[in-house]
C-alpha positions in Angstrom: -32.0 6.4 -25.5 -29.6 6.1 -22.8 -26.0 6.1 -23.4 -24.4 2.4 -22.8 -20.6 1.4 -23.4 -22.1 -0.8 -26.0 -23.3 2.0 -28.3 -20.4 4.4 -27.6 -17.6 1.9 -28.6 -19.1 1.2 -31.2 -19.1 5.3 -32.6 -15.9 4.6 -31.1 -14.4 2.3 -33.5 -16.3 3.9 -36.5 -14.9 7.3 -35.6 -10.8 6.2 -35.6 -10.7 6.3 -39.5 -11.3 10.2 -39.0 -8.9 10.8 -36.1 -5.5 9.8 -35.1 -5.1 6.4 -33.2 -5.8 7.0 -29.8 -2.7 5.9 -28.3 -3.9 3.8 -25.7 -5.7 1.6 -28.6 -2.9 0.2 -30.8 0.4 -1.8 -29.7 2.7 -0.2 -28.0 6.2 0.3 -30.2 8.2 1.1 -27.0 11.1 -1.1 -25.2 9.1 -3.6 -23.6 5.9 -2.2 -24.9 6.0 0.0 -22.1 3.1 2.5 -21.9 3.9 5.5 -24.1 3.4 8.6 -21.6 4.5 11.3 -23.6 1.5 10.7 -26.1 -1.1 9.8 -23.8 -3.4 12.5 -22.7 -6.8 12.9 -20.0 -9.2 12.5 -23.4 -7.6 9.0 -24.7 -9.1 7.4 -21.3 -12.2 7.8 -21.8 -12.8 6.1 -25.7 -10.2 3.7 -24.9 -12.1 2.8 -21.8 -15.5 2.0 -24.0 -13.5 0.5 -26.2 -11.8 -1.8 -23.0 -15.5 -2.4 -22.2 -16.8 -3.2 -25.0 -14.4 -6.0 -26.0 -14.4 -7.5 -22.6 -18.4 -7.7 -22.7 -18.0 -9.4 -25.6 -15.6 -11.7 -24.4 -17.6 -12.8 -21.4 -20.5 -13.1 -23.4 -18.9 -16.2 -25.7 -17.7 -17.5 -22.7 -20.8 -17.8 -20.8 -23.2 -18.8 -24.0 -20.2 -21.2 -24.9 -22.6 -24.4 -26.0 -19.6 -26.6 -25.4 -20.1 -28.3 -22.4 -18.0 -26.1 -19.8 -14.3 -27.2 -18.8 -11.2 -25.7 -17.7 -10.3 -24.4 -21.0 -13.4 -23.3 -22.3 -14.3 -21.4 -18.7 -11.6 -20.7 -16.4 -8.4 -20.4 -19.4 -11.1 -18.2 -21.1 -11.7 -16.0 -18.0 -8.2 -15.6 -17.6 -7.8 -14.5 -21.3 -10.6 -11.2 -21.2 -10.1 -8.3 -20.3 -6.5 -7.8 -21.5 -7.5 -4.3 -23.2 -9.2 -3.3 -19.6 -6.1 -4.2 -17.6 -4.0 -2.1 -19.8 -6.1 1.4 -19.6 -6.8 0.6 -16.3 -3.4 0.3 -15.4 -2.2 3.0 -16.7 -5.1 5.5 -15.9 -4.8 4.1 -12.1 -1.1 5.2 -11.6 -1.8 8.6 -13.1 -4.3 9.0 -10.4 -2.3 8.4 -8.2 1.3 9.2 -9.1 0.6 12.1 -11.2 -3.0 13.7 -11.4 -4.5 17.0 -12.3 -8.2 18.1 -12.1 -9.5 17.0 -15.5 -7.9 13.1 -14.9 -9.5 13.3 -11.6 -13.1 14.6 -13.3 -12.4 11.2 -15.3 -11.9 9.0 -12.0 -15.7 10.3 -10.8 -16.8 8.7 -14.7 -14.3 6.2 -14.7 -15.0 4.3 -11.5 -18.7 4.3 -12.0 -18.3 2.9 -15.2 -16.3 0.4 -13.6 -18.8 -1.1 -11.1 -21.3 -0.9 -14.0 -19.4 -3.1 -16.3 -18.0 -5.7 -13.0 -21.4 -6.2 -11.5 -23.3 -8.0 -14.7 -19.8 -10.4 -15.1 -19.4 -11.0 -11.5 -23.2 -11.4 -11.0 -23.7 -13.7 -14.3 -25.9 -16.4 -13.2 -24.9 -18.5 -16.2 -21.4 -17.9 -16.0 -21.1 -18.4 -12.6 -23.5 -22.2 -13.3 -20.2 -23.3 -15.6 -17.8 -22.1 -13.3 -19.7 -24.0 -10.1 -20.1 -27.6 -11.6 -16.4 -27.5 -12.9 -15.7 -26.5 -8.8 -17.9 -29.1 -7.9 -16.2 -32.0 -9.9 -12.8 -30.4 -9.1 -11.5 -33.4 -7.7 -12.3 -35.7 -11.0 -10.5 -32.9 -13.4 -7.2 -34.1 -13.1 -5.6 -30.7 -12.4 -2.2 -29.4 -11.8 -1.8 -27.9 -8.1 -1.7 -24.0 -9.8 -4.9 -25.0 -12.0 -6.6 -25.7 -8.7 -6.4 -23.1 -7.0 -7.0 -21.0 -9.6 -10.5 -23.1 -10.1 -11.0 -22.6 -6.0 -10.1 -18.8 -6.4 -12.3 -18.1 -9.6 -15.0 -19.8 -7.6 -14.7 -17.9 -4.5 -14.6 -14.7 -6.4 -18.2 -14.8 -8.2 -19.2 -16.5 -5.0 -18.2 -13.6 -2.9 -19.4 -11.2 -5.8 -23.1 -12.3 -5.2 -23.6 -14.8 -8.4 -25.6 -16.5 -6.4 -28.1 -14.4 -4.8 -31.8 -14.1 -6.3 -32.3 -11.3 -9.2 -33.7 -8.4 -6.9 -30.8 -9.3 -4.0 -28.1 -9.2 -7.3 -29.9 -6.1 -8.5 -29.5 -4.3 -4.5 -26.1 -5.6 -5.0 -25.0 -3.7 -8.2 -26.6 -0.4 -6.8 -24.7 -1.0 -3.8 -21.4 -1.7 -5.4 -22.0 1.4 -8.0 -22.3 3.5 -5.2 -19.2 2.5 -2.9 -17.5 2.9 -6.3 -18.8 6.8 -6.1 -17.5 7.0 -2.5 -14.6 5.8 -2.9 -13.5 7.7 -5.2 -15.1 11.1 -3.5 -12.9 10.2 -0.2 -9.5 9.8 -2.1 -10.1 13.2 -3.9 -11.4 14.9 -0.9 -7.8 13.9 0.9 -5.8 14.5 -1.8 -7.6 18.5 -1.9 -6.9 18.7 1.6 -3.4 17.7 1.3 -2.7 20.0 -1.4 -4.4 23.2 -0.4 -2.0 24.0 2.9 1.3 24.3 3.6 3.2 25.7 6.1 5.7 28.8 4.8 9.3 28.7 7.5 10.6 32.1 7.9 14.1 32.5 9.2 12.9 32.4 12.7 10.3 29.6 12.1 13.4 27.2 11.2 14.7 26.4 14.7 15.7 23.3 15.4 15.1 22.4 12.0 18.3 20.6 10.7 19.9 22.2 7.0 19.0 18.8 5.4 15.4 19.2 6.2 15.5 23.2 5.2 16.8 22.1 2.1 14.0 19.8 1.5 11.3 22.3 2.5 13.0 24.6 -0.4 12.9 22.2 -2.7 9.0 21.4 -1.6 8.7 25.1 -2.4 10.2 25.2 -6.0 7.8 22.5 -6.9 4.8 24.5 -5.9 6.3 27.5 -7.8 7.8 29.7 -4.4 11.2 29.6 -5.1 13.3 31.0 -2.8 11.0 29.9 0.1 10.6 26.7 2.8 7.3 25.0 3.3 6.3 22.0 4.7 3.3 20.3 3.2 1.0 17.4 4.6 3.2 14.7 3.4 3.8 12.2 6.3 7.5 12.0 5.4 7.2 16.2 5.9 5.5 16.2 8.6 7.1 14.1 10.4 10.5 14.9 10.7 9.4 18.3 11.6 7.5 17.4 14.3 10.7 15.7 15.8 12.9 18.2 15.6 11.0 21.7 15.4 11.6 23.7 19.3 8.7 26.0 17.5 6.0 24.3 20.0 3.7 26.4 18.7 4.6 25.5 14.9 4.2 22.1 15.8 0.7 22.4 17.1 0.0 23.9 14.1 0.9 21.5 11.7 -0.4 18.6 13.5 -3.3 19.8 13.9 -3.9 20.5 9.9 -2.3 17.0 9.4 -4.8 15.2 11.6 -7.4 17.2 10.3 -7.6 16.1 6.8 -10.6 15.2 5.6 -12.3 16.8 8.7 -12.5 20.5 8.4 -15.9 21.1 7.3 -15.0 22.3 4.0 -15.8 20.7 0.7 -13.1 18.1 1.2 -15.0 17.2 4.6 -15.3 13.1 4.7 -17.3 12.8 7.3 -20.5 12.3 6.1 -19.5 9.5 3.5 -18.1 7.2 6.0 -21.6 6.4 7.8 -22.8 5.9 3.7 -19.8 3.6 3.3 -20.1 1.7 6.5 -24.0 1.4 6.0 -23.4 -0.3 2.7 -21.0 -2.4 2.9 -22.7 -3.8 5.7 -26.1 -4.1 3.7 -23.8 -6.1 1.5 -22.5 -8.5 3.8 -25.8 -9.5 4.9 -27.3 -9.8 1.3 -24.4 -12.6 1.0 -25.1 -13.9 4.8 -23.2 -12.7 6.9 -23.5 -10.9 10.1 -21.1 -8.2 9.6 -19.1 -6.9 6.9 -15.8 -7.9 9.2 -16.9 -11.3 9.0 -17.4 -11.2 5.3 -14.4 -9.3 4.7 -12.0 -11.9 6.7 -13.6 -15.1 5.9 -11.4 -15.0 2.9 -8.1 -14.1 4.7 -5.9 -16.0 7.0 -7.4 -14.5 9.6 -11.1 -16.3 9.0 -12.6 -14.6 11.7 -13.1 -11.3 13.4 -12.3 -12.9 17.0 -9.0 -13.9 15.5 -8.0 -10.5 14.6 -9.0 -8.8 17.9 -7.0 -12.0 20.0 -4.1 -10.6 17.9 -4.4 -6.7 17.9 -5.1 -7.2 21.8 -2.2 -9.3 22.5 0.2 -6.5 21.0 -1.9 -3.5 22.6 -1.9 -4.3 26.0 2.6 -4.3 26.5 2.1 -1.4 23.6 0.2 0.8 26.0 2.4 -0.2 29.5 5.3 0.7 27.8 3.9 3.9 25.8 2.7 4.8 29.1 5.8 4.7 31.0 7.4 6.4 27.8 4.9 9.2 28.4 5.8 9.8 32.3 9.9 10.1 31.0 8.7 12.4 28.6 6.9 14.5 31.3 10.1 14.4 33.3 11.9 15.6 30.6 9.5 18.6 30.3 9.8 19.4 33.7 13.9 19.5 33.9 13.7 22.0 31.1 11.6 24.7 32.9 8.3 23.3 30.8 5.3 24.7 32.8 2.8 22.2 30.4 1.3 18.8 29.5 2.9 16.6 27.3 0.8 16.8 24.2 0.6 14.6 21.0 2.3 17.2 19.0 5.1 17.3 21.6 5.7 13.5 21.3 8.1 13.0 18.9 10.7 16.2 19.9 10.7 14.9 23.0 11.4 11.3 22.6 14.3 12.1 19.9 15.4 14.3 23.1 15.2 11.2 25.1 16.3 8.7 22.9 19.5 10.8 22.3 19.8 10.5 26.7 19.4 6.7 26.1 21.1 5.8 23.3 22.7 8.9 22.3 21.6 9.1 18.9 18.7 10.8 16.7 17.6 10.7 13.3 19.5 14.0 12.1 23.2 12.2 12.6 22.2 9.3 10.3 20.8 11.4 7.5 23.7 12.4 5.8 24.5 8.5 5.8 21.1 7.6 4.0 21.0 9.1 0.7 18.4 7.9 -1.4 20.5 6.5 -4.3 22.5 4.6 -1.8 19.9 2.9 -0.8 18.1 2.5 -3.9 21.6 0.5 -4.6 21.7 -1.2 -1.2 17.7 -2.7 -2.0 19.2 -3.9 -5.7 22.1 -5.5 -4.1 20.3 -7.6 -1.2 17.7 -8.8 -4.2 21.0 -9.8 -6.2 22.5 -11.7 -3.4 19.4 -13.2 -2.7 18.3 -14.2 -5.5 20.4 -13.4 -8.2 18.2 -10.5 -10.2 20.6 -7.5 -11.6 19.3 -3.9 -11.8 20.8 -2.5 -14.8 19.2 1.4 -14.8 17.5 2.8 -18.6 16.9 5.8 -20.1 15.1 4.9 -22.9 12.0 3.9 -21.6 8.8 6.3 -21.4 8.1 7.4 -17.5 5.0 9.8 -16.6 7.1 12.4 -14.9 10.8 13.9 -15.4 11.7 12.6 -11.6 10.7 9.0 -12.7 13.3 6.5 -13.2 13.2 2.9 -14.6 15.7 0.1 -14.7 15.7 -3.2 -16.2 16.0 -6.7 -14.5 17.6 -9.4 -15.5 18.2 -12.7 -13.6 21.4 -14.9 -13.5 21.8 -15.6 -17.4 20.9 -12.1 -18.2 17.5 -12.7 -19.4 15.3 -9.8 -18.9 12.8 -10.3 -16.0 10.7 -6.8 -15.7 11.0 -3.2 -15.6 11.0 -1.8 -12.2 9.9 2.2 -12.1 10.7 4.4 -9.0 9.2 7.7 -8.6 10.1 8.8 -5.2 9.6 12.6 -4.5 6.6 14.4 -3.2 4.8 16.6 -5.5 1.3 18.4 -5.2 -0.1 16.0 -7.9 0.7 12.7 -6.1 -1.6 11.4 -3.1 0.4 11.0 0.2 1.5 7.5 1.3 3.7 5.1 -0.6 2.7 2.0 -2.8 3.7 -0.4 -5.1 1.9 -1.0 -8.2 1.9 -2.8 -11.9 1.6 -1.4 -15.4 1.9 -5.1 -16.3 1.6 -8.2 -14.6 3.8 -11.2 -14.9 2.3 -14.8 -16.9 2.9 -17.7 -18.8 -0.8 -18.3 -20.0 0.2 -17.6 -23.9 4.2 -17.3 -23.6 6.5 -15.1 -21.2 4.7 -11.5 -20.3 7.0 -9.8 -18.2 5.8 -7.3 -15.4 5.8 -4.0 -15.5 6.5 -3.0 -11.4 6.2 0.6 -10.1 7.5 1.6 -6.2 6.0 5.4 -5.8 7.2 7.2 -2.3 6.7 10.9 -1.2 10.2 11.5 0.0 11.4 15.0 0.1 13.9 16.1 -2.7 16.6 17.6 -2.1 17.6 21.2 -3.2 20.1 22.9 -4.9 21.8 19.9 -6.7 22.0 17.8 -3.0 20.7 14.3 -2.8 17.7 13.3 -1.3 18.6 12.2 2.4 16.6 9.7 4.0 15.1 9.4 7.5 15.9 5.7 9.4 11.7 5.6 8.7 12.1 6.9 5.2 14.9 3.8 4.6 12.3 1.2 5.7 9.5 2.7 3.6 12.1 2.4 0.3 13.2 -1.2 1.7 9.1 -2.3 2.4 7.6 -1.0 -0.9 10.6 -2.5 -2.7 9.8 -5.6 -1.0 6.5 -5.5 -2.4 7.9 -4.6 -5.8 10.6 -8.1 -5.7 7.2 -9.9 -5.2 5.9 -8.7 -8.4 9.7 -9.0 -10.7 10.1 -12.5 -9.3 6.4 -13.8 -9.8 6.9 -17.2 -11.2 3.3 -18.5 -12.6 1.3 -19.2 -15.3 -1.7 -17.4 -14.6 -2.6 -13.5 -14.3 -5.0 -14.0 -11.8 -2.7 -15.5 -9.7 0.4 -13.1 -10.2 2.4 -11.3 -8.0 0.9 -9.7 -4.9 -2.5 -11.9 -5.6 -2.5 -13.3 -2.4 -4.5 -12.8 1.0 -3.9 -8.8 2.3 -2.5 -10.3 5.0 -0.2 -12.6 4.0 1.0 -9.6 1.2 2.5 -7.9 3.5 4.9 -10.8 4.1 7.2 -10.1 1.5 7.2 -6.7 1.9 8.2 -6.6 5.9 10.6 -9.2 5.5 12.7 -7.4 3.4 12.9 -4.5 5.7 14.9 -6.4 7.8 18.0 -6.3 5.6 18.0 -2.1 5.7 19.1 -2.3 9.6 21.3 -5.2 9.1 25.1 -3.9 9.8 26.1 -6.0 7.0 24.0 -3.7 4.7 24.4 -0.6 6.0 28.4 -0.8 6.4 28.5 -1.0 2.9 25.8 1.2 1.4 25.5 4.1 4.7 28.1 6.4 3.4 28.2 10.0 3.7 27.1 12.1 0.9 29.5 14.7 1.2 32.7 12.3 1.9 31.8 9.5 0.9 32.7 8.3 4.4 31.4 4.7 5.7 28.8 5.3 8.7 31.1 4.8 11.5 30.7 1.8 13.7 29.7 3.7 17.2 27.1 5.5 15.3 26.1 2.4 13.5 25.9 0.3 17.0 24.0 3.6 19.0 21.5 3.2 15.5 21.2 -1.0 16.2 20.7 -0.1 19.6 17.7 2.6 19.2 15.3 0.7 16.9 13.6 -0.6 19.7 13.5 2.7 21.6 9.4 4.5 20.9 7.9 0.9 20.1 5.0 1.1 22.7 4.3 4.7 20.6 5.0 3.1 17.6 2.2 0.1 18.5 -0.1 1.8 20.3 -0.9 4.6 16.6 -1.0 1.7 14.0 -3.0 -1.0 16.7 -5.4 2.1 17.7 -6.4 2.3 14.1 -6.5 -1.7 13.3 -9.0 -1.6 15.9 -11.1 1.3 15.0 -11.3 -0.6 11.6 -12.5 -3.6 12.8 -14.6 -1.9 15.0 -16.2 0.5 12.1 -16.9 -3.0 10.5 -18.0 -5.4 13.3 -20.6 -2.9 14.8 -24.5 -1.9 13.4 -23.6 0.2 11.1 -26.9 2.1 12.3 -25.3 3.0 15.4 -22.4 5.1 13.9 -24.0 8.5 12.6 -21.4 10.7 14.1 -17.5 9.8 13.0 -15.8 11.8 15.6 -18.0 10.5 18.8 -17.3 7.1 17.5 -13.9 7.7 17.6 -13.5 9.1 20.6 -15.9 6.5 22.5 -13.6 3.2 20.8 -10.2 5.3 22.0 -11.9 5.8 25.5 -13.1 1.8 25.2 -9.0 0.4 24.5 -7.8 3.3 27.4 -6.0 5.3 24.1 -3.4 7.3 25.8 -4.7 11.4 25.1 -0.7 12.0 23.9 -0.8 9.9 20.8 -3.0 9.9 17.9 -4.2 7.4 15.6 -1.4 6.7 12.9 -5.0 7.2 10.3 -7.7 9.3 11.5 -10.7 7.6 10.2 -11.6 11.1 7.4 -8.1 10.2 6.4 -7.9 6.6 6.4 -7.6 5.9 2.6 -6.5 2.5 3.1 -10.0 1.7 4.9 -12.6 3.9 2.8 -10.9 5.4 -0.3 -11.3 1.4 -2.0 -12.0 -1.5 -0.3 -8.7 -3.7 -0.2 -7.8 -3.0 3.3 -11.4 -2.3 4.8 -11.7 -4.5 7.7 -7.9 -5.6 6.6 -5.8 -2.9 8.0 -4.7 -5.5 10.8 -2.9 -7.4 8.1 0.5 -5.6 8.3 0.8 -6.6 12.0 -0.7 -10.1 11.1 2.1 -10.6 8.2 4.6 -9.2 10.9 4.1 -12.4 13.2 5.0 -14.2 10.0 7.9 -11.7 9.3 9.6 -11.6 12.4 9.5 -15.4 12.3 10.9 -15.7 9.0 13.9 -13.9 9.0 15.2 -16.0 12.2 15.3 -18.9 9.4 18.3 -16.8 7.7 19.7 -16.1 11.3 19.4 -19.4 12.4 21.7 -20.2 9.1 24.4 -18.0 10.4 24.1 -15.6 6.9 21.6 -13.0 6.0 22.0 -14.1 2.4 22.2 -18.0 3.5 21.6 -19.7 -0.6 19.7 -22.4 0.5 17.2 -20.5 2.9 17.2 -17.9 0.2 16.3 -20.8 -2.6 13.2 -21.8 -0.2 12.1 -18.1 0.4 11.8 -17.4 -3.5 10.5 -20.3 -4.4 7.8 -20.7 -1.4 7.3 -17.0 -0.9 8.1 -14.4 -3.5 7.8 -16.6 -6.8 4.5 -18.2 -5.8 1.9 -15.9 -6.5 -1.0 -16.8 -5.1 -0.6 -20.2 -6.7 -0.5 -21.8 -3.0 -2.8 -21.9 -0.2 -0.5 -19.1 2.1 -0.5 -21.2 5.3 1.2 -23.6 3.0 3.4 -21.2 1.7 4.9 -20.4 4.9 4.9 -23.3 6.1 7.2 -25.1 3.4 9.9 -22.0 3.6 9.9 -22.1 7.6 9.1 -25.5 8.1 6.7 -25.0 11.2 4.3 -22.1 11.5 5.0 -18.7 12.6 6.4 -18.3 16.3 4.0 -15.2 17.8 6.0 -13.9 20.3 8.5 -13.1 17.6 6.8 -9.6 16.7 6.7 -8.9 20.6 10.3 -10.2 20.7 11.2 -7.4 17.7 9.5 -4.8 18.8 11.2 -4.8 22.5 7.5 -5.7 23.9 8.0 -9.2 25.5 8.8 -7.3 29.3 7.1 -4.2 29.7 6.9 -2.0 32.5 3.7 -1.8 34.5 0.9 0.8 33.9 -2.2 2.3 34.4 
């Protein structure tokens, strides 16, 4: 007989009398019932998973043969009540992926996210279920709901909808196969990257250092004492490594190097090769889309976004790209110049980009990112994030050492709002480490509701900054800053979530209107207000001075058309993987190169995601056909902080009132065009994103 969840939880629950409590299985006796991570280990996941399952099958089983007639209680409260066993394991399995892996929790991810689809695909698929939920959304209007109940109703609907609930048996049988499968993928691509990213690094020698300023060396010490080479420098595949080194190295031949093993992820014909999964991924997700109707899995995929349509998107993404690539271009043939005067007897390459336009934004605007380092230490700007959300909005950060993290470099601190009633937890674990996947996120442990009494969120922000060595703090890149300021963003729309609802909590909104929140607040990291009080020197203690504040103001513009052109080029390439037969793309690389050759992609810059890299788009399926969403929220973003401008004060109360409770409180509890509307009053202005970005007059180009 096969083995089921069903039958394992239940040896589960008859083998605890014999063996000690499996931590993840009895309430938590922690501050906040925060997840206990010093007693949780790889073999509670699995048993408390079956256990998760188990109860949550049950659950949806006495919902859907419920011989009540069905109601909002009875259906849609009920829905909202499962599951609460499978949130918590999942939760905190997810951000030990993630945050803080090793090979035997990632051998459980492979079980795990089967297990997953195979326990979704019956509940989202339920005929029955899906019959209760449908004539309640059919009578909606007669149910004399609140406007939160609604659109929980409209959203519950469009979920099972979506899901396939109702598509004949053999279509919802193709559809569980599929969706079991993608699962697999999914989860192959992220691990695939992750090898990649942790098996190379670069080792510096004393003559491989040049150009490399001492904050940078320190950082590539420290990135060696974590990987057990102390006494060395390495750079890894980090982004926020990588980076930097490419902007400052003279080592041309260094740089070359380590671009090319950081474009190369996921595409080196190894064991960690992603190439052949994409064509698998694209194939069935668009096998999926036209099981449910629709043409293309783009089309699915944005019917349910603000967007609505492909042909939206692309009106957007083309809008931006054409100034992006004038001015890139032009950038480009100053660059070349630049070349030239120094003797360079070469082509400008995409590995020279960066040193060369820090070269030439120091001509311009005499400044580069090496002079403001000092003046962005990472707890300074942990404090200057705090202090905007407390003028804002009136939250205090008040830090803890008593509550449980998952690694040493973790560190929590405690919200409280203007009475001093705790709010959340927020945890920040921002260093790079060979056990963390690249990138940087914002998660939960635990959501914020009000379905049966206060539950207060449990928020995570987890970076890959470098750390610094030998006792010096972690100094931050003007990039690095934003990153911190944008994920913490994110992280104030979880603390400040306002609703009743789990479903609707938080960040439960469109992908790209989710962004929102997130962009806006990294507008408050380059304002001089900010960064006069918080950009002090880590050594003195010095305030940044003001010319080197006003050349910083007067540089963020400078490398937009570069900027544009990486993230649009990939946008693009998403929505083209997605739009087109999925028949037609059999080899990744060709593809590539024939949609960069299609847009006129200049040869000097890459794509910000190569697609054997591009997690966001094929290690899950949040952003897949989505990635355009950051720039879409940017129109919105760039329009909304003119409201606080227009008030004549960045922390203006009464446009700070509207923005919390329209924006960051709200959930998904209102229809987003609605949202925005009742902060702003009107909807977005586009030109506003061409207007920040220093794109509105471009040069002509080729």
């Amino acid at each position: 007989m096969s083995e089921t969840p069903e039958n394992t939880a239940r040896d589960t629950v008859q083998d605890t009398a014999q063996a000690p409590a499996n931590p993840l299985l009895v309430a938590w006796q922690t501050p906040h019932q925060t997840p206990p991570f010093s007693e949780i280990r790889p073999e509670h996941f699995l048993p408390a998973f079956e256990q998760a399952f188990f109860d949550h099958a049950a659950e949806i089983a006495a919902i859907t043969h419920d011989p009540a007639a069905p109601d909002f209680a009875n259906t849609i409260i009920a829905l909202e009540r499962s599951g609460k066993l499978l949130d918590k394991v999942s939760a905190v399995f997810y951000d030990l992926v993630s945050a803080h892996s090793n090979p035997e929790i990632l051998e459980i991810d492979k079980e795990v996210s089967l297990r997953m689809a195979r326990h979704w695909n019956p509940i989202l698929m339920n005929g029955v279920l899906f019959g209760r939920i449908a004539l309640l959304h059919d009578h909606r209007k007669g149910l004399e709901l609140t406007g939160e109940q609604m659109r929980l109703l409209e959203r519950t609907y469009t979920r099972f909808h979506r899901a396939g609930a109702g598509l004949s048996e053999d279509a919802k049988k193709r559809m569980a196969e599929i969706n079991e499968r993608l699962a697999q993928l999914g989860t192959t691509f992220s691990h695939h990257l992750l090898g990649d990213e942790q098996g190379w690094f670069l080792e510096l020698s004393e003559d491989d250092r040049a150009g490399l300023p001492d904050s940078f060396v320190a950082a590539a010490k420290a990135d060696a004492e974590e990987r057990g080479m102390a006494g060395k420098a390495i750079v890894t595949l980090s982004r926020s490594a990588v980076e930097p080194f490419l902007k400052s190295s003279s080592r041309r031949d260094l740089r070359e190097k380590l671009f090319k093993a950081f474009t190369a992820r996921g595409d080196n014909g190894n064991a960690n090769d992603n190439n052949a999964i994409i064509p698998e991924i694209l194939a069935l997700r668009e096998e999926s889309a036209k099981l449910l109707g629709f043409p293309t899995f783009a089309a699915y995929r944005l019917e349910d976004s603000m967007a609505k349509t492909p042909e939206a998107v692309r009106g957007l993404l083309e809008r931006v790209w054409k100034p992006a690539r004038a001015r890139a271009l032009a950038d480009r043939d100053e660059l070349q110049g630049l070349i030239a005067e120094e003797g360079g007897n070469f082509k400008l390459a995409p590995w020279d980009w960066r040193y060369y336009a820090e070269k030439l934004r120091q001509r311009r605007a005499n400044f580069d990112d090496a002079a403001i380092k000092p003046y962005l230490a990472l707890d300074n700007m942990i404090e200057a994030a705090f202090d905007c959300a407390s003028r804002l909005f009136g939250v205090s950060f008040t830090e803890r050492k008593d509550i449980p993290v998952w690694h040493p470099d973790v560190r929590v601190w405690e919200v409280t709002d203007k009475e001093g009633r705790h709010k959340a937890l927020f945890y920040g674990d921002y260093f790079a480490r060979p056990s963390k996947r690249s990138g940087a996120w914002m998660t939960s442990l635990r959501d914020q509701q009000k379905l049966d009494g206060e539950v207060t969120p449990l928020i995570l922000n987890v970076c890959n900054f470098a750390k610094g060595a030998d006792g010096q703090p972690s100094l931050l890149s003007p990039d690095d800053a934003r990153t911190l300021f944008h994920e913490f963003g994110h992280g104030l729309h979880g603390m400040l979530s306002n609703v009743t609802y789990p479903s609707l909590s938080g960040t439960s909104v469109f992908t790209d209107f989710v962004e929102l929140p997130s962009q806006l607040y990294e507008h408050w990291q380059e304002r001089p207000e900010v960064l006069q009080r918080f950009a002090r020197h880590y050594q003195s203690g010095e305030a940044l001075p003001e010319d080197l504040l006003q050349r910083f103001l007067a540089a963020r513009k400078f490398n937009q058309g570069f900027a544009t052109v990486e993230f649009v080029s990939s946008a693009l390439i998403d929505l083209e993987f997605h739009s087109q037969p999925a028949a037609g793309i059999t080899d990744v690389r060709a593809f590539e190169r024939a949609e960069m050759d299609k847009i006129g992609m200049p040869e000097e810059i890459a794509l910000r995601h190569r697609p054997q890299q591009f997690g966001h788009v094929f290690s899950g399926g949040y952003y897949a056909a989505g990635y355009y969403s950051y720039m879409w929220s940017e129109v919105m973003d760039a329009d909304a902080f003119g409201a606080f401008e227009e008030a004549g004060n960045i922390f203006d109360p009464a446009v700070a009132k509207r923005l919390h409770d329209d924006i960051y409180s709200s959930g998904g509890s209102l229809d987003p065009e609605a949202a925005y509307i009742a902060f702003r009053g009107r909807e977005p202005e586009p030109d506003a994103l061409l207007r920040r970005r220093g794109l509105l007059e471009t040069p002509k180009a080729a």
